[in-house]
N, C-alpha and C positions, 0 to 999 in steps of 0.2 A: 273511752267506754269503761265502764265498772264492772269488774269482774269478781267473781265469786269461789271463795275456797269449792275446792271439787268440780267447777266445771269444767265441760270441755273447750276448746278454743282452737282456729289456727292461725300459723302463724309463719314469719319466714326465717328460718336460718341466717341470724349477719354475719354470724364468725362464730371461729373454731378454737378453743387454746386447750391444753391438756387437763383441765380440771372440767370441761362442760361445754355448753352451745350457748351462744346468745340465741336470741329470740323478740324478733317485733310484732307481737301480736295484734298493734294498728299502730299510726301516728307518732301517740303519747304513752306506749304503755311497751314496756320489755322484759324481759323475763332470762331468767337462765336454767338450762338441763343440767344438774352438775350430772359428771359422770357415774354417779350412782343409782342416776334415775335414768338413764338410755335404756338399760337392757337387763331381763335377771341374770342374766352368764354375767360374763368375765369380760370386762372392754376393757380394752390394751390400745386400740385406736378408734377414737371419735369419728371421724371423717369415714371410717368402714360403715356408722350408722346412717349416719345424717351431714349432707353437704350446703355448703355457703349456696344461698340464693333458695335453697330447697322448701318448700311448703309444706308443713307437718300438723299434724295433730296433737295435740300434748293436754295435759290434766292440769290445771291450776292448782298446786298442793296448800302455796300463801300466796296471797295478793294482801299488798301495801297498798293504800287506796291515796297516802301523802304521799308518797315517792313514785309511784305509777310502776312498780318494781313487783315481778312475780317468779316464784319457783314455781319449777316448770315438771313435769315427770311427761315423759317419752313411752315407758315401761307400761306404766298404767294404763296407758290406750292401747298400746300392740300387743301383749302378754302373748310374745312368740316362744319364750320359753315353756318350761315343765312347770314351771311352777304351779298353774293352772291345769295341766292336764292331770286328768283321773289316772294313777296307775291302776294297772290292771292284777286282780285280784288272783291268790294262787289257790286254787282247792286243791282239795286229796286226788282229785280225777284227771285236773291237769298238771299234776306232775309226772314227771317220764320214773318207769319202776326204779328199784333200788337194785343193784344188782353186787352193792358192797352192803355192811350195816351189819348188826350185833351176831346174826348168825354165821355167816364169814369169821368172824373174830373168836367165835367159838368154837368153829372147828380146827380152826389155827393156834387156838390160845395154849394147848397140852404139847404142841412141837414146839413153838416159844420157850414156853417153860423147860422145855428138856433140852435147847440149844442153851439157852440161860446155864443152866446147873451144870452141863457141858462144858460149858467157857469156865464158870467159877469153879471147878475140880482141878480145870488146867492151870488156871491162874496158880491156886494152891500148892500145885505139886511139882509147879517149877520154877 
């Protein structure tokens, strides 16, 4: 079959090595997941995502159409990470009150000062 950059496909799992997945997306035609395209976290083990024999969905990112050889992405079809999701927005309403902040500081700021000049007298004078 001829496949096409950005389609989707699937396909099966033939093996696992620490840089990515193989992949037979039919007959004549295989592909590989490097580990950068599994997951947007952090993959430390492959075989945690995806197992030998497993049937998967994956993006065509290139497809060689003389070598029947295709990069694969994983990420692109599951987007189970954050990367995708909307953070949630902070207004003035939802934040919880301030019960430190410049006013605090100012009624503290004249006993500072005068433990400060305190200490530097002592220092001084002994």
């Amino acid at each position: 079959m001829n496949y096409k950059t950005g389609q989707i496909a699937e396909g099966k799992v033939t093996g696992i090595q620490p840089y990515g997945a193989f992949v037979a997306l039919d007959g004549h035609t295989t592909g590989l997941i490097h580990i950068s395209e599994i997951s947007d976290g952090f993959v430390r083990d492959i075989s945690r995502f995806v197992h030998v024999g497993e049937t998967v969905r994956v993006k065509i990112m290139e497809f060689d159409p003389h070598s029947n050889q295709a990069k694969l992405s994983l990420k692109a079809v599951r987007r189970t990470h954050t990367r995708n999701r909307r953070r949630p927005v902070m207004t003035k309403a939802s934040l919880p009150p301030m019960k430190i902040g410049f006013r605090s500081i100012a009624r503290k700021m004249p006993e500072w000062i005068n433990e400060a000049l305190a200490g530097k007298d002592t220092a001084q004078t002994g």
